[in-house]
N, C-alpha and C positions, 0 to 999 in steps of 0.2 A: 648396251655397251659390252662388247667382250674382255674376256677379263686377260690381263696380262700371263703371258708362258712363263717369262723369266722367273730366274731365279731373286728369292726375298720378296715377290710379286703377293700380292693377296688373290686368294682364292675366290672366285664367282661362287654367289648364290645359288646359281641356278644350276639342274641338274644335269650332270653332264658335261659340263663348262668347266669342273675344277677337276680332272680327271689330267692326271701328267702326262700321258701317252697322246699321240696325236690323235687327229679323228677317223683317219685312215684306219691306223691301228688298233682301234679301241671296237670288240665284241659287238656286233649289232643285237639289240633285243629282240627276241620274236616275242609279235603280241596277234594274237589272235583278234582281227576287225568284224568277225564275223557278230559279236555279240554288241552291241548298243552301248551298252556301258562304259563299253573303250576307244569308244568312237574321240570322245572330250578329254578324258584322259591322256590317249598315247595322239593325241592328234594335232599338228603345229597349224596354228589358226592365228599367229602376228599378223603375215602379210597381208590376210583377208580384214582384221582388224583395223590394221593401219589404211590398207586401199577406202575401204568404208568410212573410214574417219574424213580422209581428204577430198573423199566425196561429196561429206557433210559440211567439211569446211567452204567449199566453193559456192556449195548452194547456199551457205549464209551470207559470204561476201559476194560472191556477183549476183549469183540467182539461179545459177544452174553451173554447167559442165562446162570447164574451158576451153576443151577440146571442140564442143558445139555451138558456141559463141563464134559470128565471123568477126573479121579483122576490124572493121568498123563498131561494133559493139567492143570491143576492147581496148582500143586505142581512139583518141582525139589530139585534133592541129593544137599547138601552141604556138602560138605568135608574140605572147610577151604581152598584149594588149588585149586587157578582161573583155571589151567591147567586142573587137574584131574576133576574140575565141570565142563569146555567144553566138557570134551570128554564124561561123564556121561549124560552131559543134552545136546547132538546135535541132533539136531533137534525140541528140544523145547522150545529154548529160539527164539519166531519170533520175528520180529521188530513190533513195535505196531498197530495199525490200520490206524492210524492218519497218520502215517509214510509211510504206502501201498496207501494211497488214495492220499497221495501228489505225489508219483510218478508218473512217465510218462506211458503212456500206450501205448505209437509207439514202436514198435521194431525198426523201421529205428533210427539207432544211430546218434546225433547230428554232422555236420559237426566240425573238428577240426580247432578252430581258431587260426593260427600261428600269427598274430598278438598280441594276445594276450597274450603269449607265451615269445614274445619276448621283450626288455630290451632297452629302447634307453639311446644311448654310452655304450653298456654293456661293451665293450670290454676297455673302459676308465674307467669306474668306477671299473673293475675290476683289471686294474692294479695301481688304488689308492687307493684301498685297500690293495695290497701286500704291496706295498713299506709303504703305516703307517705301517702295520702289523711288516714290516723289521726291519723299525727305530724307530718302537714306539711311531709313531704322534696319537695320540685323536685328532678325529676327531671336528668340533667347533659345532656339531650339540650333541656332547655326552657331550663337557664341558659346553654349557649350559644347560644340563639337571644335568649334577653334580651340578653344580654350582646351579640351583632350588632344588632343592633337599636338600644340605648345607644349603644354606640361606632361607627357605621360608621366603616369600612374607604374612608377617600378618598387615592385613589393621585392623588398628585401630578405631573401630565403635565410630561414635561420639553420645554424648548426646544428649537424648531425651531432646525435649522441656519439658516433665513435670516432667525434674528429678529437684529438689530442688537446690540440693549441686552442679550443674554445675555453670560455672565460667562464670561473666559476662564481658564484652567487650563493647567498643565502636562502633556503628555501622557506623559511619562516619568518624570511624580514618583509618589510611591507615597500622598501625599495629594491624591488627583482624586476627585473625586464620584462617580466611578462606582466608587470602592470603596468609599465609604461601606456600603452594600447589605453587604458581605462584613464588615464588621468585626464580631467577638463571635461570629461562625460557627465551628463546628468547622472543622478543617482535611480533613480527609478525609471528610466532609460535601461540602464544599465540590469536591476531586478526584474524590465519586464524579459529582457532578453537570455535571462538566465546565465550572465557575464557576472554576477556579483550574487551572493548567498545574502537571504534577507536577515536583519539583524536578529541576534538568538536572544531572546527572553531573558530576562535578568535570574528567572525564576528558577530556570532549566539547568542553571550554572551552581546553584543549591544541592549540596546531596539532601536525599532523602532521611538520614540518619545520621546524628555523629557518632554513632557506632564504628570503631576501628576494625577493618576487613583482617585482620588478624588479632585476636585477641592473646593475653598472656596468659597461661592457665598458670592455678592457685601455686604457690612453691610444694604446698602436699603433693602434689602431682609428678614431680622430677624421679628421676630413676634411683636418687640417692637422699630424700629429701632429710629433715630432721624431722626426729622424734614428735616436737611441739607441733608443725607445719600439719602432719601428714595427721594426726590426730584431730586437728582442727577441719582437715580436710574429711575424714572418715564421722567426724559429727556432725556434717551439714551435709553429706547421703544419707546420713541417719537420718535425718528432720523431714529429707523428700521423702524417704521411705515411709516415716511415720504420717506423712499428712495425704498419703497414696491410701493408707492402710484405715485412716479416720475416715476417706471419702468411701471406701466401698464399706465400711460398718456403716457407714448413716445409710446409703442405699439399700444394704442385706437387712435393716431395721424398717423400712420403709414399705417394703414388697414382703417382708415376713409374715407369714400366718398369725394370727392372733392367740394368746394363750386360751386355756381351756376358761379362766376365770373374769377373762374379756370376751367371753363368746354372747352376741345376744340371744337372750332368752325369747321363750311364747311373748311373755308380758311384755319387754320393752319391746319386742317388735309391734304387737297388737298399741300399746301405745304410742308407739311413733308413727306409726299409719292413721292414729285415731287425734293425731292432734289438732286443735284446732278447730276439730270439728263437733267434739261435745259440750255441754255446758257445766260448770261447776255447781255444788249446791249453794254455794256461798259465793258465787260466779260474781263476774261485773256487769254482766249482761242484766241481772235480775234489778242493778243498782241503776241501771243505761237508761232503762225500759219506760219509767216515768217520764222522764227525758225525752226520750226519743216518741214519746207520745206526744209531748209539749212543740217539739221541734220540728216541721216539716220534712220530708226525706230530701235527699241531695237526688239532684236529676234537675232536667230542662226543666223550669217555670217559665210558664204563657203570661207576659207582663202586658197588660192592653194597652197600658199610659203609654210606654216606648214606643206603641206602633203609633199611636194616633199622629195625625199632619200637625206639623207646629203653625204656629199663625205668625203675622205677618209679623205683630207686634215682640212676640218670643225672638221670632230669627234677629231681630233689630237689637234685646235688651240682649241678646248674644254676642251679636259683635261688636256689641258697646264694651260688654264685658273683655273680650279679648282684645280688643284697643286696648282700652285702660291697662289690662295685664300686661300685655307688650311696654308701653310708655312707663310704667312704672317698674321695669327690669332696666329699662335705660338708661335712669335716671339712678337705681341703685348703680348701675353699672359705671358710671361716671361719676359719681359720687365716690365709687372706692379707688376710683384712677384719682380724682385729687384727693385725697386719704392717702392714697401711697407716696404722693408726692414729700407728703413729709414723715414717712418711713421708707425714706434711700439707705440710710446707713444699716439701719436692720435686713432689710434686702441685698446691701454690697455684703455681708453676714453670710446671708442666705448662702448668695452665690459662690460666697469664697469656702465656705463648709462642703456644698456641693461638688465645687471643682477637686474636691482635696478626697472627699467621698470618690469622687470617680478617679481620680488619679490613683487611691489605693487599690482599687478593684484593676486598674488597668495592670497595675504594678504585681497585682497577684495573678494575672491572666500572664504575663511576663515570664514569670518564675514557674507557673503551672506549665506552662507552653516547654520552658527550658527543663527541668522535669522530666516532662514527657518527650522529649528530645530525643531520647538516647533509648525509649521503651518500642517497640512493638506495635504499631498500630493495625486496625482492623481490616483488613483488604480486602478479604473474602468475606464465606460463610463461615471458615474454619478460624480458629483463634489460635495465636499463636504458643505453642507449647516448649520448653525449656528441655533439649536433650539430656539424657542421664550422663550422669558424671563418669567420667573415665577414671577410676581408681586403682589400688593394686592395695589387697588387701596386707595385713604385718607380715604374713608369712610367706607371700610372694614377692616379697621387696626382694630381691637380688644382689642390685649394687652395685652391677657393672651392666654395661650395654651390649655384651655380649650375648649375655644371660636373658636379658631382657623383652621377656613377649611383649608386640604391643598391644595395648587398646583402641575400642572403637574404626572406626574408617574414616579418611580424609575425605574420601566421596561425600560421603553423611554430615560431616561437620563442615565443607562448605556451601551445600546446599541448605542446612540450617542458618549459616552464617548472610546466606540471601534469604532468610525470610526474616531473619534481624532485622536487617538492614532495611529491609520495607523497600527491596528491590522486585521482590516476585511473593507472591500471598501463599498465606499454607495451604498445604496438598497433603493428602495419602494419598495413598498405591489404589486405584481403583481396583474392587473387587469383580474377578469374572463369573459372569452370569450365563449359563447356558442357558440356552434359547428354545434346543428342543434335546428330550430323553437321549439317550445311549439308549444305541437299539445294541443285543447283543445277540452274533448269528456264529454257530457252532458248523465250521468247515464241515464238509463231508470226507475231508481224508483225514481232518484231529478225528470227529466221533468215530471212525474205524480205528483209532489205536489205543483210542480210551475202552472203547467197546472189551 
C-alpha cells in the first residue's frame, strides 16, 4: 500500500516511500550489481514474489495453471436440476487434488476387520429395542437428554470484584453466599472433594503454654524504679550469680588434682591391687575350711534317681496328686467367695477407701499437671535455660529516657520467649567445624617486597 503525499499524511515504512520530493525528482542510487551481496539487497523481487505466489495458489485450487486449463475443465452446464447437471457435467466434476493426494496408492485392498463390524450383546440390545419400541419405554439415556434440553443448566456468573452495586457479606459468618453451594451436601461428600476443611482436633485449639507471649518485667527493672524495687531486683542477680559460681566450684573440685597428702602411696597401691586375693592369719577362710570339707563344692551334680524312667504306677500316684491339688484350690476358692458374701460391708470399706485413695492421687496429678503448666518442658536434647536479667546497676540508673542505654536484645528475648512457651525446643549457635586445614601460600609478588 502506498503511503499517502498529503499533507498531516503519515509517513511509509518503507525506504524510499516517505521521502517528500517526488520520484521523478528524487537522486537515484548507484549500486554496484557486480558483486553478489547486492544482488538481495538493492534488488525489487515483489513482483517475482507475488507472480509465484499466484502460481502456487492455482495449483492448490484447480491443480495447475488457468491459463492451461481449456474452457471445459473450467466451466460446467447449470440447469438448476442436480440430476440433469450430472449427466451434463460427467466427467468433470473430479474430486479435488487435496482429495487425490490423501488417498491410498496400493491396489492391494485393505483387510476387512469383522471385529469391527461387529456389536457386543448385539443380539441383546436389539431385542431392547423392540420391546421399548412395542410398549413405548424412552429409553433413561433419551429422557435425560429431554429432560437437558427442557430445563437448561444456566449457571449464574457471580460479580466481579470491581463491580460497585454488588452486595456485601460477612466474611466470617457462616451464612455467606459462597456456602450456599454446600448446603444439603453430604458431609463427607463434601471432605472427600476438598469443598469443606476436615474438623480441627479439639487438642490443637490448646496452647502449648499458659505462659503470656509478653511478659512484665520486675518494677526493679524501669528506668526510674524505687529504691526497695530495684534492690530487690539486684538480690535475685545476686543469687543466679551465686549459684552459677557454686556450679563451676563443685566441678573445679571434681577434676582437681589431689592434694600431696591424698596421694596414693607404694603400700596402698600394692594393697589395693592385692586385695582379695591374699589370706589373713586370722582369716575366715581358715574358720570356712572344715566347712567346706564337710560340704560338697557347688557345681553340676550327676543325680542317677532324676534320670531313671518313672513307672507306670508313679506317673498315676502323680496325677492323682495333681487332681487332688487342683480340686482342693477350688474348693478353697469357693469357699472364700461364700466367706465374702458375708463381708460386703468391709469390702463396700475397701472400695470406698480405694476410690477416695485414687481420687487423691488423681487430684495431685491435677495440681502437679497445672504446676507444670506454665514451666518449660523437655523437647529436645537441650533443656531449657532462664536468660540473664537485664539490670542497670545504682550508678547507671539515669532517670530519664533520654539518658537511657538499653539492655539485652528484642531478638534474644523473643526467641527465648518461644522456647518458654514450648513452641520450638532449645538451640545454640551451632559451632563451625572445618573440614580440611588452611593451606597457606605466600604470592610471588608479596615474597618480592617482603624480600
Amino acid at each position: 500500500m502506498a503511503a499517502a503525499q498529503g499533507p498531516g499524511s503519515f509517513l511509509s515504512l518503507r525506504p524510499g516511500s516517505g521521502s517528500p520530493l517526488p520520484r521523478h525528482q528524487q537522486r537515484r542510487q548507484r549500486v554496484n550489481k557486480n558483486k553478489k551481496k547486492n544482488w538481495n539487497k538493492h534488488s525489487d523481487i515483489t513482483a517475482v514474489e507475488e507472480f509465484l505466489e499466484d502460481v502456487r495458489l492455482q495449483e492448490r485450487t484447480v491443480g495447475g495453471l488457468v491459463s492451461e486449463k481449456s474452457d471445459d475443465n473450467l466451466f460446467f452446464v447449470d440447469t438448476g436440476d442436480d440430476v440433469r447437471d450430472l449427466i451434463h457435467n460427467k466427467g468433470k466434476l473430479k474430486p479435488l487434488r487435496i482429495d487425490l493426494i490423501l488417498q491410498s496408492d496400493s491396489k492391494v485392498p485393505a483387510p476387512k476387520d469383522i471385529l469391527s463390524h461387529q456389536i457386543p450383546n448385539n443380539r441383546k440390545l436389539r431385542r431392547k429395542a423392540e420391546r421399548e419400541k412395542r410398549f413405548g419405554i424412552v429409553s433413561r439415556k433419551e429422557r435425560l437428554l429431554y429432560a437437558r434440553t427442557q430445563k437448561p443448566v444456566v449457571k449464574a456468573k457471580p460479580d466481579a470484584n470491581t463491580n460497585p452495586a454488588r452486595d456485601f457479606y460477612d466474611l466470617w459468618s457462616n451464612t455467606g453466599p459462597l456456602d450456599k453451594e454446600l448446603e444439603g451436601k453430604d458431609a463427607w461428600f463434601l471432605e472427600q472433594t476438598k469443598k469443606k476443611l476436615l474438623k480441627r482436633p479439639q487438642k490443637l485449639n490448646q496452647k502449648p503454654s499458659q505462659v503470656s507471649a509478653i511478659e512484665v518485667i520486675a518494677p526493679g527493672g524501669s528506668y526510674n524504679p524505687t529504691f526497695e524495687s530495684h534492690q530487690a531486683l539486684l538480690f535475685e542477680a545476686h543469687e543466679v550469680e551465686v549459684k552459677k559460681l557454686r556450679a563451676e566450684e563443685r566441678i573445679a573440685r571434681q577434676v582437681a588434682f589431689p592434694s600431696s597428702e591424698e596421694l596414693p602411696t607404694e603400700e596402698t597401691v600394692l594393697q589395693e591391687l592385692c586385695q582379695g586375693l591374699l589370706v589373713d592369719s586370722d582369716g575366715e577362710e581358715q574358720d570356712k575350711g572344715p566347712k567346706a570339707a564337710e560340704e560338697p563344692e557347688a557345681g553340676p551334680v550327676w543325680n542317677a534317681a532324676c534320670c531313671e524312667k518313672k513307672t507306670e504306677k508313679e506317673r498315676k500316684r502323680e496325677k492323682l496328686m495333681r487332681k487332688q491339688l487342683q480340686q482342693l484350690k477350688q474348693e478353697k476358692d469357693a469357699q472364700q467367695k461364700q466367706q465374702d458374701l458375708f463381708r460386703l460391708r468391709s469390702i463396700k470399706g475397701e472400695v470406698k477407701e480405694l476410690e477416695l485413695k485414687l481420687a487423691k492421687r488423681k487430684a495431685k496429678r491435677v495440681e502437679k499437671r497445672k504446676a507444670e503448666a506454665n514451666k518449660p518442658r523437655r523437647l529436645g536434647r537441650l533443656k531449657y535455660e532462664d536468660p540473664d536479667l537485664d539490670i542497670k546497676l545504682s550508678d547507671e540508673l539515669t532517670g530519664t529516657l533520654r539518658t537511657l542505654k538499653p539492655e539485652g536484645s528484642i531478638l534474644a528475648d523473643r526467641f527465648k520467649s518461644f522456647q518458654k512457651r514450648n513452641l520450638i525446643e532449645p538451640r545454640i549457635r551451632a559451632k563451625f567445624k572445618r573440614k580440611h586445614k588452611l593451606k597457606y601460600v605466600e604470592k610471588r609478588a608479596f615474597r618480592e617486597v617482603t624480600l
